[in-house]
C-alpha positions as CSV (number, residue, x, y, z in Angstrom):
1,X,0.0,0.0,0.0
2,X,1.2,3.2,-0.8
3,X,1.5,5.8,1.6
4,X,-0.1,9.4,1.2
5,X,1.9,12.3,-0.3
6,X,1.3,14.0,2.9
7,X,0.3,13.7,6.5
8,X,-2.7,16.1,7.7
9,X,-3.0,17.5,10.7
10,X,-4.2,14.5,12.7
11,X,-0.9,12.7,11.1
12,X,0.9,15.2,11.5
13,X,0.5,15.8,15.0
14,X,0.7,11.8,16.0
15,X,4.2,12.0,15.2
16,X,5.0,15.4,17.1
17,X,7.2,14.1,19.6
18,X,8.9,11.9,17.8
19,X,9.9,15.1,15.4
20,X,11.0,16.9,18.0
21,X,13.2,14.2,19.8
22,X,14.2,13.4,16.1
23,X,13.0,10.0,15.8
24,X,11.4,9.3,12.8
25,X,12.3,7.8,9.6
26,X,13.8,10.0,6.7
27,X,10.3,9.9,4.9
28,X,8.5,10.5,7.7
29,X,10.4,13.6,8.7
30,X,9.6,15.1,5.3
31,X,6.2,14.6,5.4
32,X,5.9,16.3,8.6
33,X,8.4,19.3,7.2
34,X,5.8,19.4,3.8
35,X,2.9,19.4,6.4
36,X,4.1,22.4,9.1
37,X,5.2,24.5,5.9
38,X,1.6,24.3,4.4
39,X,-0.6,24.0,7.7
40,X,0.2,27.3,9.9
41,X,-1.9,25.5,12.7
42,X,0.5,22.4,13.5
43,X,3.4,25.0,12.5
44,X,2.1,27.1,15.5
45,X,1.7,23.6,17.5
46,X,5.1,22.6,16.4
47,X,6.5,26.0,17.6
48,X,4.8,26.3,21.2
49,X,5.7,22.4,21.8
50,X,9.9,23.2,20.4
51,X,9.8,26.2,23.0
52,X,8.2,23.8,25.7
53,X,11.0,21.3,24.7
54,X,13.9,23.5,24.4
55,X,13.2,25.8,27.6
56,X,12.6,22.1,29.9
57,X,15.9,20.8,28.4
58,X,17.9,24.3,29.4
59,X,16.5,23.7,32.8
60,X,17.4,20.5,33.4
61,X,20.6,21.2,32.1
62,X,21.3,23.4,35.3
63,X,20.4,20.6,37.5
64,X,23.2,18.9,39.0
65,X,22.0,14.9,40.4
66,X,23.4,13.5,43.2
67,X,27.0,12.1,42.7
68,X,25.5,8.7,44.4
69,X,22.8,8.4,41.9
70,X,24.9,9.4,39.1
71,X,27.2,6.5,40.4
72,X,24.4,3.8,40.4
73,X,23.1,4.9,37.0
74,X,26.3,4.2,35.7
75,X,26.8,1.2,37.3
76,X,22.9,0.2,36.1
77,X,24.3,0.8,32.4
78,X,27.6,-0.6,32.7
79,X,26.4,-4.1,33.8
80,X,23.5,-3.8,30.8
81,X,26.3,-3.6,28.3
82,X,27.7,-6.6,30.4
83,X,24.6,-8.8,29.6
84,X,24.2,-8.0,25.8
């Protein structure tokens, strides 16, 4: 089956998230980048949900964790590579 030429807004804004944490397939991210050029409603979606994005990931950024838990996450991910 051949997929649509486009996404519209309900497609469009399924795969939100996954645009912004740049996560979708090639194809996929064009349709959405041919969708939010032509639809100024998801392009004004897109742009409030970015800012939401970008201003949570500055704060966290500031945010120093606990050098125990830092330790045990490390650990945690050290002994998955281990069992793969």
């Amino acid at each position: 089956m051949n997929q649509p030429s486009h996404f519209d807004c309900a497609q469009a804004f399924a795969r939100l998230e996954d645009y912004l944490d740049r996560e979708l397939a090639p194809d996929e991210i064009r349709h959405v980048e041919e969708h939010l050029a032509l639809c100024e409603v998801c392009a004004r979606e897109f742009q409030f949900e970015a800012g939401v994005l970008c201003a949570l990931k500055e704060k966290l950024r500031r945010i120093s964790a606990p050098p125990d838990l830092v330790a045990r996450i490390r650990q945690t991910i050290q002994q998955s590579k281990r069992q793969m």
